[in-house]
Biopython code that builds the backbone (N, CA, C, O; Angstrom):
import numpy as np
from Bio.PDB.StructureBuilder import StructureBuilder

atoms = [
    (1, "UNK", "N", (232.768, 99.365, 174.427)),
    (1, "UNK", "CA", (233.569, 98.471, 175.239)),
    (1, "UNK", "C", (233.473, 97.033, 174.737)),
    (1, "UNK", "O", (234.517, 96.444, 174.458)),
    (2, "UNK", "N", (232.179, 96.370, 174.591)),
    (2, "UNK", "CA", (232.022, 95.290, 174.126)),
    (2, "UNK", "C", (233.364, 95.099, 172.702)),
    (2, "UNK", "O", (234.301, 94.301, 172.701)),
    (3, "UNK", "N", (233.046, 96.018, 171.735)),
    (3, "UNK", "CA", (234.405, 95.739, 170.728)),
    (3, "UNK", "C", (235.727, 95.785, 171.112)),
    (3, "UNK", "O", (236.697, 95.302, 170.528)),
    (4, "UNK", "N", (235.682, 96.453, 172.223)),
    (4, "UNK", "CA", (236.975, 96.769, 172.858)),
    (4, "UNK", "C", (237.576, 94.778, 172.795)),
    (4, "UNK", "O", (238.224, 94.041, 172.052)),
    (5, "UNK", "N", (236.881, 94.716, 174.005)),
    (5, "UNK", "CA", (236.409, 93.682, 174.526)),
    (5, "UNK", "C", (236.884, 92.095, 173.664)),
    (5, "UNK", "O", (237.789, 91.293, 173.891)),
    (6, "UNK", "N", (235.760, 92.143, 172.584)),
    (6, "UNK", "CA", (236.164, 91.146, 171.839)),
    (6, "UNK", "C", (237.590, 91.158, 170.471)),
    (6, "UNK", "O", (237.879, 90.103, 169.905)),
    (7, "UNK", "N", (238.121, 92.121, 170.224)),
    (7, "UNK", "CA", (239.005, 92.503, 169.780)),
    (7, "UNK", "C", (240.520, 92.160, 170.374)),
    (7, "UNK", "O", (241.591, 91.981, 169.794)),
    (8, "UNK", "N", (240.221, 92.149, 171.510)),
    (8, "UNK", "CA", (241.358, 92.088, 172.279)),
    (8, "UNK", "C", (240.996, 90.936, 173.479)),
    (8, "UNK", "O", (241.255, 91.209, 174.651)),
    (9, "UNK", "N", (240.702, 90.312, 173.306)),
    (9, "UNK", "CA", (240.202, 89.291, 174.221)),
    (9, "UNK", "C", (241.060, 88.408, 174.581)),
    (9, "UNK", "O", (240.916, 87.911, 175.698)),
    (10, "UNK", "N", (242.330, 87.922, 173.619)),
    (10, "UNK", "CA", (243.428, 87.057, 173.351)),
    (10, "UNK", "C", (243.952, 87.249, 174.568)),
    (10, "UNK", "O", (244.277, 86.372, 175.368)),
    (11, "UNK", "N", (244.086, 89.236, 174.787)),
    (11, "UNK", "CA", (244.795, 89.716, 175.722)),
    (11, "UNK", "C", (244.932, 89.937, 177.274)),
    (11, "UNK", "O", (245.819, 90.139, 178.104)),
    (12, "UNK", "N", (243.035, 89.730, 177.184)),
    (12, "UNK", "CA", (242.565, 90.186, 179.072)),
    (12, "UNK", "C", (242.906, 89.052, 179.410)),
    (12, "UNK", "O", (242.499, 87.985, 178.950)),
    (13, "UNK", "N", (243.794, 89.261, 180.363)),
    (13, "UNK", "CA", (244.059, 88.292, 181.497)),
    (13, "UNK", "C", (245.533, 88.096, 181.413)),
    (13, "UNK", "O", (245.962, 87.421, 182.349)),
    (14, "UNK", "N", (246.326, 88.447, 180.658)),
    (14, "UNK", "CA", (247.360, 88.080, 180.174)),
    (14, "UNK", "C", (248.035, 89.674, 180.107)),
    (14, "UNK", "O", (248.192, 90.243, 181.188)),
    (15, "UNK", "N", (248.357, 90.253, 179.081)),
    (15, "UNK", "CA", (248.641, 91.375, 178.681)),
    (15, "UNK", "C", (247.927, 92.829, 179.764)),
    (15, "UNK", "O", (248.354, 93.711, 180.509)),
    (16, "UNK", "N", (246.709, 92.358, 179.267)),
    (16, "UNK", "CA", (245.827, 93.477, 179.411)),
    (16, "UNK", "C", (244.990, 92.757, 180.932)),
    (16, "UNK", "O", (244.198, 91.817, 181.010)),
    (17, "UNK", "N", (245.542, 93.617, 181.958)),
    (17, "UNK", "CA", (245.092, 92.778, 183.161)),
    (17, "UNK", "C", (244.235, 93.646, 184.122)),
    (17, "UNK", "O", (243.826, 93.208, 185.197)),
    (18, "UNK", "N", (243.920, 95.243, 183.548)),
    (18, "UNK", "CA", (242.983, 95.744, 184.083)),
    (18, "UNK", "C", (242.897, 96.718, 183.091)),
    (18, "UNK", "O", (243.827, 97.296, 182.528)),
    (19, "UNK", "N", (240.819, 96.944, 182.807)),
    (19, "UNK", "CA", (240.717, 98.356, 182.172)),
    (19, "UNK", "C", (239.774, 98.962, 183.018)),
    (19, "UNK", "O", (238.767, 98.416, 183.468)),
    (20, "UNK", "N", (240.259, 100.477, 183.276)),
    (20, "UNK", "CA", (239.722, 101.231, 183.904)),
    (20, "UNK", "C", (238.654, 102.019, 182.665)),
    (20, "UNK", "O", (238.826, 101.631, 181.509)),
    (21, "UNK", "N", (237.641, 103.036, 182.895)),
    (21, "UNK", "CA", (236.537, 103.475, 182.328)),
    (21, "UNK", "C", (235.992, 104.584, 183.658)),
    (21, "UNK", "O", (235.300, 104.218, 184.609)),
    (22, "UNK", "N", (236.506, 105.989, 183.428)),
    (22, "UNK", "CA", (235.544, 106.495, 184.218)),
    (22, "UNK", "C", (235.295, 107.714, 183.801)),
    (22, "UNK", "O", (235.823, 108.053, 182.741)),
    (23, "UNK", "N", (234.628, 108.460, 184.360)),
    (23, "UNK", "CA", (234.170, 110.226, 184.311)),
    (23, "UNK", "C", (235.212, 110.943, 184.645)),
    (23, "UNK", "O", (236.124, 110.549, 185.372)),
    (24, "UNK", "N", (235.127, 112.018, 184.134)),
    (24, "UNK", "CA", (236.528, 113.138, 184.071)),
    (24, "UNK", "C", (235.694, 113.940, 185.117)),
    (24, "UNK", "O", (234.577, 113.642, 185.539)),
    (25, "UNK", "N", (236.522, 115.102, 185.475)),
    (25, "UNK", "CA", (235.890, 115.975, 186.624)),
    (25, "UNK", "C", (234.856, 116.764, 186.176)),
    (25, "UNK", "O", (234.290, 117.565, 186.920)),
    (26, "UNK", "N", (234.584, 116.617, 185.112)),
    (26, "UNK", "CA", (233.168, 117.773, 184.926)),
    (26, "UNK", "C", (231.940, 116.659, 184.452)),
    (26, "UNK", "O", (230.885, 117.076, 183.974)),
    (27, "UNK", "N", (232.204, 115.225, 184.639)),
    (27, "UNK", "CA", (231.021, 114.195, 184.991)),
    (27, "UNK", "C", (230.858, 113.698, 183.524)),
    (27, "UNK", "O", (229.849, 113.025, 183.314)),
    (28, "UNK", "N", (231.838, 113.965, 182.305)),
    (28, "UNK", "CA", (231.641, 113.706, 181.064)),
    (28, "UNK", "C", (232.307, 112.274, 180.899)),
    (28, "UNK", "O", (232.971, 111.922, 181.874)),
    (29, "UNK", "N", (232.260, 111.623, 180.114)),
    (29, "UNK", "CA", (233.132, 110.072, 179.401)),
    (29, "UNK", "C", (234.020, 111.101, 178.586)),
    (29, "UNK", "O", (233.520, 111.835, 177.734)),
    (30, "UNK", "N", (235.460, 111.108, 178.922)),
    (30, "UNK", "CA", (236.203, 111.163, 177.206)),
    (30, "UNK", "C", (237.443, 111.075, 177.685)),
    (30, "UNK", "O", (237.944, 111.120, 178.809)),
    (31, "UNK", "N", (237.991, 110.884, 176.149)),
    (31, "UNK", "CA", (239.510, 110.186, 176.480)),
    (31, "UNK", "C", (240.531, 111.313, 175.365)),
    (31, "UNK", "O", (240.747, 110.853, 174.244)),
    (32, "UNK", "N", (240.782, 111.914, 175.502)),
    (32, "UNK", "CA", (241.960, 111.856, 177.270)),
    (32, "UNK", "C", (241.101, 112.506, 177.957)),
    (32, "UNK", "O", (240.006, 112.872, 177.530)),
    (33, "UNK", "N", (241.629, 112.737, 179.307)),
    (33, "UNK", "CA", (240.788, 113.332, 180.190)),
    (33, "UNK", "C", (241.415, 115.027, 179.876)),
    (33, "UNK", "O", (242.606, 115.337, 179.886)),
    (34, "UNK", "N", (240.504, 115.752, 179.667)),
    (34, "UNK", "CA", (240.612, 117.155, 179.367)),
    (34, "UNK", "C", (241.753, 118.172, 180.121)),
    (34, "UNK", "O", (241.792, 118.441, 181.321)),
    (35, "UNK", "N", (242.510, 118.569, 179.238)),
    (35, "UNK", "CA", (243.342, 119.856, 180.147)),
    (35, "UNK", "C", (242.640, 120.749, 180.445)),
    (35, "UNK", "O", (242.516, 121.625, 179.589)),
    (36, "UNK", "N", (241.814, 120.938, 181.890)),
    (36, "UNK", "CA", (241.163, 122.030, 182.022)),
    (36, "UNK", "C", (241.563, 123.120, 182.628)),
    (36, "UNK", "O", (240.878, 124.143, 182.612)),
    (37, "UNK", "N", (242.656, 123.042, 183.203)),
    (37, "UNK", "CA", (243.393, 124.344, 183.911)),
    (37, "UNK", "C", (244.035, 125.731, 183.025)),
    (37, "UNK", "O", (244.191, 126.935, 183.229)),
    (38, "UNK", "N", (244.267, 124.825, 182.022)),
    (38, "UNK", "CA", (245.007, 125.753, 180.718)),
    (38, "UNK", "C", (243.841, 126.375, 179.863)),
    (38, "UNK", "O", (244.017, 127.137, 178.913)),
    (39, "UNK", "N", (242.757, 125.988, 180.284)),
    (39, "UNK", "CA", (241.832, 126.638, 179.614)),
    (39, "UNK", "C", (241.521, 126.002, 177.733)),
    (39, "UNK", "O", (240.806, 126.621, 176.946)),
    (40, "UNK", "N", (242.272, 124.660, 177.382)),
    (40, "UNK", "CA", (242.302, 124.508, 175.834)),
    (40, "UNK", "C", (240.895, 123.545, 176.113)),
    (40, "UNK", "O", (240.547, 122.817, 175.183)),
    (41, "UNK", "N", (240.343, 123.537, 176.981)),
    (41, "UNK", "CA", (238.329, 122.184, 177.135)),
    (41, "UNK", "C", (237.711, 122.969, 177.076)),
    (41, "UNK", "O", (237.891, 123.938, 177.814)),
    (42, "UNK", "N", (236.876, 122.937, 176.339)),
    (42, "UNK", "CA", (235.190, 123.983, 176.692)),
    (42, "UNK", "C", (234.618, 122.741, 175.796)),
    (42, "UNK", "O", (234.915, 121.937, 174.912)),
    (43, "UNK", "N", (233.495, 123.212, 176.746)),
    (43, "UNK", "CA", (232.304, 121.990, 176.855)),
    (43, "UNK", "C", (231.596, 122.518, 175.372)),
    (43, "UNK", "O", (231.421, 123.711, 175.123)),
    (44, "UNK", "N", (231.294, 121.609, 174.614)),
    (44, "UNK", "CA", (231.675, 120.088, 174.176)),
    (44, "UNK", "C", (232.121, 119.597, 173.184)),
    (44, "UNK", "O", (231.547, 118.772, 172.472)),
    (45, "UNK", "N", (233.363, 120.125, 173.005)),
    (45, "UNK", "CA", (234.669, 119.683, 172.956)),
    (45, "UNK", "C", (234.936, 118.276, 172.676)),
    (45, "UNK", "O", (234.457, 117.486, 173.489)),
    (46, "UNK", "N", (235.672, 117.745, 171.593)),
    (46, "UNK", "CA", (235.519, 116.242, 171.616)),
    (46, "UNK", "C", (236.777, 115.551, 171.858)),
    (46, "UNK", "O", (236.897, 114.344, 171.650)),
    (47, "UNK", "N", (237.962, 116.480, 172.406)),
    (47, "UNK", "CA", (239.365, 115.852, 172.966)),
    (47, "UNK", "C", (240.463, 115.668, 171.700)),
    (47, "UNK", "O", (240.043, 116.358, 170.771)),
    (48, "UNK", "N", (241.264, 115.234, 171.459)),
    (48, "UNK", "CA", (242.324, 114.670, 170.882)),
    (48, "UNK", "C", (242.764, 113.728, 170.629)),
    (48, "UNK", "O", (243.607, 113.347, 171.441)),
    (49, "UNK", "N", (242.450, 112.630, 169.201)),
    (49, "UNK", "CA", (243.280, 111.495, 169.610)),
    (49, "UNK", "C", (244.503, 111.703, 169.951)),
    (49, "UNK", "O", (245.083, 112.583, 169.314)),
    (50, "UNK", "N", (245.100, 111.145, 170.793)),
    (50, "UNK", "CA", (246.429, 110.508, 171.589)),
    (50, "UNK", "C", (247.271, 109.108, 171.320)),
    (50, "UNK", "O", (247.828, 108.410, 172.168)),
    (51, "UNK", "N", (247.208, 108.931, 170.060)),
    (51, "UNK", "CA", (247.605, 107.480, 169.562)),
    (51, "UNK", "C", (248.888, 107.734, 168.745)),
    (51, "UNK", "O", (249.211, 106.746, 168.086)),
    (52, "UNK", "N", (250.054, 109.255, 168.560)),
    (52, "UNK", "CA", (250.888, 108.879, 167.673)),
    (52, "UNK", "C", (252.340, 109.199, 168.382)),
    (52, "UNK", "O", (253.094, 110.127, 168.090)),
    (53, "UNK", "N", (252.519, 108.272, 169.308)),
    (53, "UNK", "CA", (253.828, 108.263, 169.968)),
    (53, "UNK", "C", (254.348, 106.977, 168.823)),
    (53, "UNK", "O", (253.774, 106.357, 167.928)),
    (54, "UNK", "N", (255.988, 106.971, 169.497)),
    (54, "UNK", "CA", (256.756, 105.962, 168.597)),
    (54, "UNK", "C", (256.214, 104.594, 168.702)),
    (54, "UNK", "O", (256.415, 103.698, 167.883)),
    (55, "UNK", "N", (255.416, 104.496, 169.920)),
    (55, "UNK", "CA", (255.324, 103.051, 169.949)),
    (55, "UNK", "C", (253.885, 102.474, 169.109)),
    (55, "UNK", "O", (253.583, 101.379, 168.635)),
    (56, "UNK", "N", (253.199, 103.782, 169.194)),
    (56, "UNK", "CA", (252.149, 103.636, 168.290)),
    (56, "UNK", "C", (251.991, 103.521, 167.181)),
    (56, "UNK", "O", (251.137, 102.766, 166.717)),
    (57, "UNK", "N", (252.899, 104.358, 166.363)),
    (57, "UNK", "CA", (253.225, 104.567, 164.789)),
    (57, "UNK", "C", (254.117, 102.995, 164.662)),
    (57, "UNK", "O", (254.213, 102.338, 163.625)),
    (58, "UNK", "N", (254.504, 102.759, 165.541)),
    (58, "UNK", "CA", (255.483, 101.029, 164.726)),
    (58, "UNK", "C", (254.050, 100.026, 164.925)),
    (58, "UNK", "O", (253.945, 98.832, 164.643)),
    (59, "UNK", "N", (253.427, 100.576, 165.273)),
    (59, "UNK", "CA", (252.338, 99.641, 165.796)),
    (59, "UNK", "C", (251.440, 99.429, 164.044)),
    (59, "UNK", "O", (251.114, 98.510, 163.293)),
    (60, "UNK", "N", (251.345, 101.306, 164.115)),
    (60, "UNK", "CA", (250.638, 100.940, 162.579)),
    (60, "UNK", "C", (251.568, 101.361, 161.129)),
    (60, "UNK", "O", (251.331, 101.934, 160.066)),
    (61, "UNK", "N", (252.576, 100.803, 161.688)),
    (61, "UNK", "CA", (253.745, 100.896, 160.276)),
    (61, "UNK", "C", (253.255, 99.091, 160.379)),
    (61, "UNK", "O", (252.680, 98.714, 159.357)),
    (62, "UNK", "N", (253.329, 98.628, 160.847)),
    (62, "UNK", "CA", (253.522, 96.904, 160.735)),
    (62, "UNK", "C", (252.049, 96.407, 160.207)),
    (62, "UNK", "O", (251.926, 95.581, 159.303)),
    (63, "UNK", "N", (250.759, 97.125, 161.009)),
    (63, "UNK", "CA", (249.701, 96.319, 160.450)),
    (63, "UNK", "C", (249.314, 97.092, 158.928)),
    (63, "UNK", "O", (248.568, 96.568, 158.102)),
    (64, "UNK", "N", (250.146, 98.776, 158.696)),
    (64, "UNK", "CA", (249.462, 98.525, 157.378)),
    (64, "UNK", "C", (251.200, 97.869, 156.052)),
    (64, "UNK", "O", (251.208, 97.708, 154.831)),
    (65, "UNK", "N", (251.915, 97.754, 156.703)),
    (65, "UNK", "CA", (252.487, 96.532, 155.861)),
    (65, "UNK", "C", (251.994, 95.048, 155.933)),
    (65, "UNK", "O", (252.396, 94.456, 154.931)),
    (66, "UNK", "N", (251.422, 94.409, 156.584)),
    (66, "UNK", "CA", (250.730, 93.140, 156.334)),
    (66, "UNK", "C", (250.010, 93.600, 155.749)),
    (66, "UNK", "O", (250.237, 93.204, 154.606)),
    (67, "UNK", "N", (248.853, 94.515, 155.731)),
    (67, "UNK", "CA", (247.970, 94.384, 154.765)),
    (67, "UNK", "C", (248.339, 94.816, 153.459)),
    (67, "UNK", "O", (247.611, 94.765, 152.468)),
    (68, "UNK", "N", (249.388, 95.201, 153.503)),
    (68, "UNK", "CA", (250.070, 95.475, 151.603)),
    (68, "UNK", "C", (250.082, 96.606, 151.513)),
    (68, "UNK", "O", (250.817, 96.920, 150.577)),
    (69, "UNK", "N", (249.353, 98.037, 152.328)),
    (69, "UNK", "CA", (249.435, 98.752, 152.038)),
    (69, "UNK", "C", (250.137, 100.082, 152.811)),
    (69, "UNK", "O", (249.561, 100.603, 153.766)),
    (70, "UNK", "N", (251.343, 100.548, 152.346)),
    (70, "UNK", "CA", (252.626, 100.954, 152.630)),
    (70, "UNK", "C", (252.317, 102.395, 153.116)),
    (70, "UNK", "O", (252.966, 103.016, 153.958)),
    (71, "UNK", "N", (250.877, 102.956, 152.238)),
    (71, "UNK", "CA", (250.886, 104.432, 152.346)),
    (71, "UNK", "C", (250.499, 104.567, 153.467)),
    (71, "UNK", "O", (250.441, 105.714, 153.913)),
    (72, "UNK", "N", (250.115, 103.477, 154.273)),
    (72, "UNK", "CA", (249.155, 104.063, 155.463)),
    (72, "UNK", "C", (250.096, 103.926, 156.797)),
    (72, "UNK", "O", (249.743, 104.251, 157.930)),
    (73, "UNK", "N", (250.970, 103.549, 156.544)),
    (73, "UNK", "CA", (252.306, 103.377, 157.549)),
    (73, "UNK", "C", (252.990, 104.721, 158.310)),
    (73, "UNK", "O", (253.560, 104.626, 159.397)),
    (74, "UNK", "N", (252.813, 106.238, 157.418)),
    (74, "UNK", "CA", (253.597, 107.446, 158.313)),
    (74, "UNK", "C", (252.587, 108.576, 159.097)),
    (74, "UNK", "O", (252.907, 109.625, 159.655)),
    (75, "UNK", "N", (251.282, 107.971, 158.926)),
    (75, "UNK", "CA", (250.636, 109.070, 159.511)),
    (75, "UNK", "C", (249.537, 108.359, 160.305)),
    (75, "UNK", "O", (249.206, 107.211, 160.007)),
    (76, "UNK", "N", (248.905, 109.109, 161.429)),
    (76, "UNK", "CA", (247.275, 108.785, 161.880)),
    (76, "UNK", "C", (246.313, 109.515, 160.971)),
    (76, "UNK", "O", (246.650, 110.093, 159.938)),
    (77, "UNK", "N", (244.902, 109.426, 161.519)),
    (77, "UNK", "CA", (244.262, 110.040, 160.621)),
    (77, "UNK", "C", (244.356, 111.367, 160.668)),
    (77, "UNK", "O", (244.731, 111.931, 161.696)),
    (78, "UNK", "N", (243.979, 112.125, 159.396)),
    (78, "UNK", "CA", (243.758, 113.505, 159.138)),
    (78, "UNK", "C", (242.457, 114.029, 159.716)),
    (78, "UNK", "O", (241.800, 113.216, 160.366)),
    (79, "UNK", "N", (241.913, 115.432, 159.563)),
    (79, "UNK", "CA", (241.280, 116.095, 159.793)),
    (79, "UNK", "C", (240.334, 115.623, 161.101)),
    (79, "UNK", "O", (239.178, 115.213, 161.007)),
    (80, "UNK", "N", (241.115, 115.782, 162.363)),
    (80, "UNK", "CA", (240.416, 114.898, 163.518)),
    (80, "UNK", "C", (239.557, 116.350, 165.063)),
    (80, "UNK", "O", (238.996, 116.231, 166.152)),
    (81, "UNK", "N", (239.988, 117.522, 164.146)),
    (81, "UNK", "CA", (239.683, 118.523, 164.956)),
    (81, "UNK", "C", (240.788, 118.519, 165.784)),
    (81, "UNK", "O", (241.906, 118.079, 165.519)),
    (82, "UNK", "N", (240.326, 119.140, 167.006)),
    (82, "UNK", "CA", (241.020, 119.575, 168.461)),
    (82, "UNK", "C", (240.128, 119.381, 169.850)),
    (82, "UNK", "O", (238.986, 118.964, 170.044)),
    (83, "UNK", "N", (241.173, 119.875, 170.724)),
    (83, "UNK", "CA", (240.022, 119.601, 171.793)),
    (83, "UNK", "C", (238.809, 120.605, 171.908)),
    (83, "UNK", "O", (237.912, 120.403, 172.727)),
    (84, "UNK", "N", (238.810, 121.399, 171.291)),
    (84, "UNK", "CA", (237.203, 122.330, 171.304)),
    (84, "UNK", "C", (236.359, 121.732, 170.115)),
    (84, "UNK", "O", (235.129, 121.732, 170.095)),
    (85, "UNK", "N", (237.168, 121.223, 169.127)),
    (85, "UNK", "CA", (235.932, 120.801, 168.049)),
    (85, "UNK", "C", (234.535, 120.534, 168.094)),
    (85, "UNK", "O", (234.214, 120.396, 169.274)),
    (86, "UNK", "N", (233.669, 120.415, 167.412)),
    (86, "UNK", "CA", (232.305, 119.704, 167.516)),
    (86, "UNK", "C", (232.176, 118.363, 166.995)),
    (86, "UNK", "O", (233.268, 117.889, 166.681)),
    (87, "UNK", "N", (231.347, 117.724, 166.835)),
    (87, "UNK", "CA", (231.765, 116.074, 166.297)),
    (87, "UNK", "C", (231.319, 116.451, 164.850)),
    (87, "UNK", "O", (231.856, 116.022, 163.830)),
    (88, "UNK", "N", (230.094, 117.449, 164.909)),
    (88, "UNK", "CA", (229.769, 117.851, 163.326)),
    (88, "UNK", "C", (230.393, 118.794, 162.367)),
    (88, "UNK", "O", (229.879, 119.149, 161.306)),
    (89, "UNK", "N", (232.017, 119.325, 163.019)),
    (89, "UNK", "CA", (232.392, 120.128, 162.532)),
    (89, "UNK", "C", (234.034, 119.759, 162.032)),
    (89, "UNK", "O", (234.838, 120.609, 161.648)),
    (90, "UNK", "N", (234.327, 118.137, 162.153)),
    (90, "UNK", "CA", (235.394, 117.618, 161.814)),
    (90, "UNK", "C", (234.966, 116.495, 161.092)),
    (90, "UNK", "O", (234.291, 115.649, 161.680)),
    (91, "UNK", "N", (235.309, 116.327, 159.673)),
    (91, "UNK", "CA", (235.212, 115.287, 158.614)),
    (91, "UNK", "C", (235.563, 114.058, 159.016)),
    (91, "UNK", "O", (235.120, 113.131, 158.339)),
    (92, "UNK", "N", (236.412, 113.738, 160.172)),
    (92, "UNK", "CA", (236.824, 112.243, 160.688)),
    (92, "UNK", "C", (235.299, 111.807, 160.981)),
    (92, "UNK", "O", (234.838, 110.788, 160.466)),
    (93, "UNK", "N", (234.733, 112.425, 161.620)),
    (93, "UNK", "CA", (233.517, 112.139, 162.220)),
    (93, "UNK", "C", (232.245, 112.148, 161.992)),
    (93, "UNK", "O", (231.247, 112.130, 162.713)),
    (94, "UNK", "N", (232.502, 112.189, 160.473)),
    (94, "UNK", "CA", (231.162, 112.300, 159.390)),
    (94, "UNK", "C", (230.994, 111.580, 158.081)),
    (94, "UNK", "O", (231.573, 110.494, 158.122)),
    (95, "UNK", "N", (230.478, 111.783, 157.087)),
    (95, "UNK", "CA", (230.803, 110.406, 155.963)),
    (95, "UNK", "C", (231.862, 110.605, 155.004)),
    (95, "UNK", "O", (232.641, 111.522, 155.261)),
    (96, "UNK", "N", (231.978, 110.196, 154.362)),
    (96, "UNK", "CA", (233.303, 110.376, 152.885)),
    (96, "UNK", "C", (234.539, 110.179, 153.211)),
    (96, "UNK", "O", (235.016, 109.786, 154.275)),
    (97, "UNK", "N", (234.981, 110.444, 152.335)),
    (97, "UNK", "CA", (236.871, 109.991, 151.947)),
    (97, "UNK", "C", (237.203, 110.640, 153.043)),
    (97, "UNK", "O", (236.837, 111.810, 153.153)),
    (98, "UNK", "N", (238.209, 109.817, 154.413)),
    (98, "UNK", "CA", (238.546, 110.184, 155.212)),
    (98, "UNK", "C", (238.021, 109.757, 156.605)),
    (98, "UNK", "O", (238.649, 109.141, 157.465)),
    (99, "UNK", "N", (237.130, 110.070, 156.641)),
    (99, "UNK", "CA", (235.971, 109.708, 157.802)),
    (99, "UNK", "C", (236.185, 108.408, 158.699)),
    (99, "UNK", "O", (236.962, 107.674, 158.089)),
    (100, "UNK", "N", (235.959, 108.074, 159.406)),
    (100, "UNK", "CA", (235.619, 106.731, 160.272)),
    (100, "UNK", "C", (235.223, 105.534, 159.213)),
    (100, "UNK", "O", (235.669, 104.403, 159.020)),
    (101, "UNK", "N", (234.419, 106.137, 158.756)),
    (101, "UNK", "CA", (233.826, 105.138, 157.897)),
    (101, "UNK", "C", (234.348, 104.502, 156.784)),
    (101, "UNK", "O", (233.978, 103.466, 156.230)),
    (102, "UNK", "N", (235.399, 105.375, 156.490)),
    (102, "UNK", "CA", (236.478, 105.122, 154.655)),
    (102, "UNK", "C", (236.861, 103.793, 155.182)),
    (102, "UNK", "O", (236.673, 103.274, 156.283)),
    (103, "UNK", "N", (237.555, 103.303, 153.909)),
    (103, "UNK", "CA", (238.339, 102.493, 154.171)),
    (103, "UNK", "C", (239.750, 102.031, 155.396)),
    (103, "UNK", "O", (240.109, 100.957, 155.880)),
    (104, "UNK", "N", (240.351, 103.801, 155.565)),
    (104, "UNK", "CA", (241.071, 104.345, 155.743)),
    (104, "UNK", "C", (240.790, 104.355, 157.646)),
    (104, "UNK", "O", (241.563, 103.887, 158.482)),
    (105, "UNK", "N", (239.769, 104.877, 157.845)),
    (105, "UNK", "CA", (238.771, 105.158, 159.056)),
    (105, "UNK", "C", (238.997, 103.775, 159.688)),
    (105, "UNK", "O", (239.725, 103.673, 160.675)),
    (106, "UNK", "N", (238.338, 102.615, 159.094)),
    (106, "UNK", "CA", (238.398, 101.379, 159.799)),
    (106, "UNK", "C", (239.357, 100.619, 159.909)),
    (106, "UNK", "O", (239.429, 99.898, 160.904)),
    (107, "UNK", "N", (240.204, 100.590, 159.054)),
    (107, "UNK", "CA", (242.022, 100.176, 159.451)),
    (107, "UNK", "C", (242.562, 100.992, 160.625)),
    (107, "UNK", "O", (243.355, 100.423, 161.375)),
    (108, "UNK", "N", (242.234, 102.220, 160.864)),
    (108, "UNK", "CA", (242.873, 102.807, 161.542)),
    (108, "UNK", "C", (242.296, 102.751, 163.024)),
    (108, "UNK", "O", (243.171, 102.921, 163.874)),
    (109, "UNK", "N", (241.259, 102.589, 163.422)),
    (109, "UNK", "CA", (240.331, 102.006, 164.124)),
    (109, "UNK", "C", (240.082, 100.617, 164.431)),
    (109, "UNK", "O", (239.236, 100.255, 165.247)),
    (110, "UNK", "N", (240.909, 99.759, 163.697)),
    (110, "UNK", "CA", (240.834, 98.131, 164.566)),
    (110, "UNK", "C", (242.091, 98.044, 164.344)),
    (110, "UNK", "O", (242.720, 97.058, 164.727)),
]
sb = StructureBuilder()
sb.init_structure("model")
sb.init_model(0)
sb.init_chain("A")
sb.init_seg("    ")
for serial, (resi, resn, name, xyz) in enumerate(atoms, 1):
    if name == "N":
        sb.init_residue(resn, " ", resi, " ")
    sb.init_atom(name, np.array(xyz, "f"), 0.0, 1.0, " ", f" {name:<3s}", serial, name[0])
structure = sb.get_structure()
């Protein structure tokens, strides 16, 4: 939260005029909050990013054209699992080309 926080700070109070933060019904933190009726959550499961609607993708078509680089403009990241994944069993979430950590990882992440 704190990065949340200072990242976007320009915005609280202005833009961004309330953030909510709470527990899903089975007492866990995660975002999104789990489809559990359909049966696609079993515990522990690390969810789905939820970041590639239209308004999102113009979001990161624009910041990776300022930064010069064009390729990173038609997609989110790769290999991010599903909602049953493990955190140790999807490469976003571990080291090397790709990962959180790439180059790739932290553009896509601030």
């Amino acid at each position: 939260m704190s990065s949340f926080a200072k990242k976007f700070e320009f915005l609280i109070g202005t833009v961004i005029e309330e953030i909510s933060v709470g527990l899903g019904p089975s007492g866990e933190l995660k975002s999104p909050a789990h489809p559990f009726g359909d049966g696609r959550w079993k515990f522990p499961g690390i969810g789905e990013f939820q970041c590639c609607d239209k308004y999102m993708m113009g979001d990161l078509k624009m910041a990776a054209r300022k930064e010069g680089k064009p390729q990173r403009e038609e997609k989110g990241p790769q290999k991010t699992g599903c909602y049953n994944s493990l955190p140790s069993e999807v490469p976003f979430f571990g080291e090397g080309e790709g990962s959180f950590l790439s180059d790739y990882g932290c553009f896509f992440l601030v």
